[in-house]
N, C-alpha and C positions, 0 to 999 in steps of 0.2 A: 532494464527495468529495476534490478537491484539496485545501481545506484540511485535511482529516483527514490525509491521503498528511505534507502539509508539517509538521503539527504533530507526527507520529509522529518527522521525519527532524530539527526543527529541537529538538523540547522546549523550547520557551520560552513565557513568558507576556505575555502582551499589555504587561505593566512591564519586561519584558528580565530577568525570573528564570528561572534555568537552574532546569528542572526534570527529572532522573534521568536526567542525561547518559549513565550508563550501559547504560540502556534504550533506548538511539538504536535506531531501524532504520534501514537504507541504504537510498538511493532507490529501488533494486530488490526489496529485502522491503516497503519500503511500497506499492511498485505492485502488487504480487504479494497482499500482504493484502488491497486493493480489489478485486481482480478475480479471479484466479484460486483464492485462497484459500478466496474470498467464495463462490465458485462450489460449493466445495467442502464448507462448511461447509452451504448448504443443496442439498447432494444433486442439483444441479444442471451438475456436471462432464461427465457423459456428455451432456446437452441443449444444449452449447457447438458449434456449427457450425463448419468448418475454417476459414473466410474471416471468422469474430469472435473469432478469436486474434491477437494481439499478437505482431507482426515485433519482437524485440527485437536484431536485426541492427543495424550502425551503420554 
């Protein structure tokens, strides 16, 4: 899943071709797309326990 998270945030191709710069996500929508999104998409939001949430505290 990391590289998916890094390929959404960097869009690049293994030869250094920028691809749809425009469509970047920030490192916070792409973490959010693997996980919390993810969650959500398969109906599985409410089955999330309080202690396997993500402190996104710094």
């Amino acid at each position: 899943m990391r590289n998916v998270a890094w390929s959404a945030v960097n869009r690049v191709t293994t030869s250094a071709k920028e691809l749809g710069p425009e469509e970047r996500f920030t490192p916070f929508e792409a973490m959010r797309a693997i996980t919390a999104d993810a969650a959500w998409q398969n109906f599985r939001k409410l089955a999330r326990a309080p202690w396997k949430q993500a402190s996104w505290q710094t």
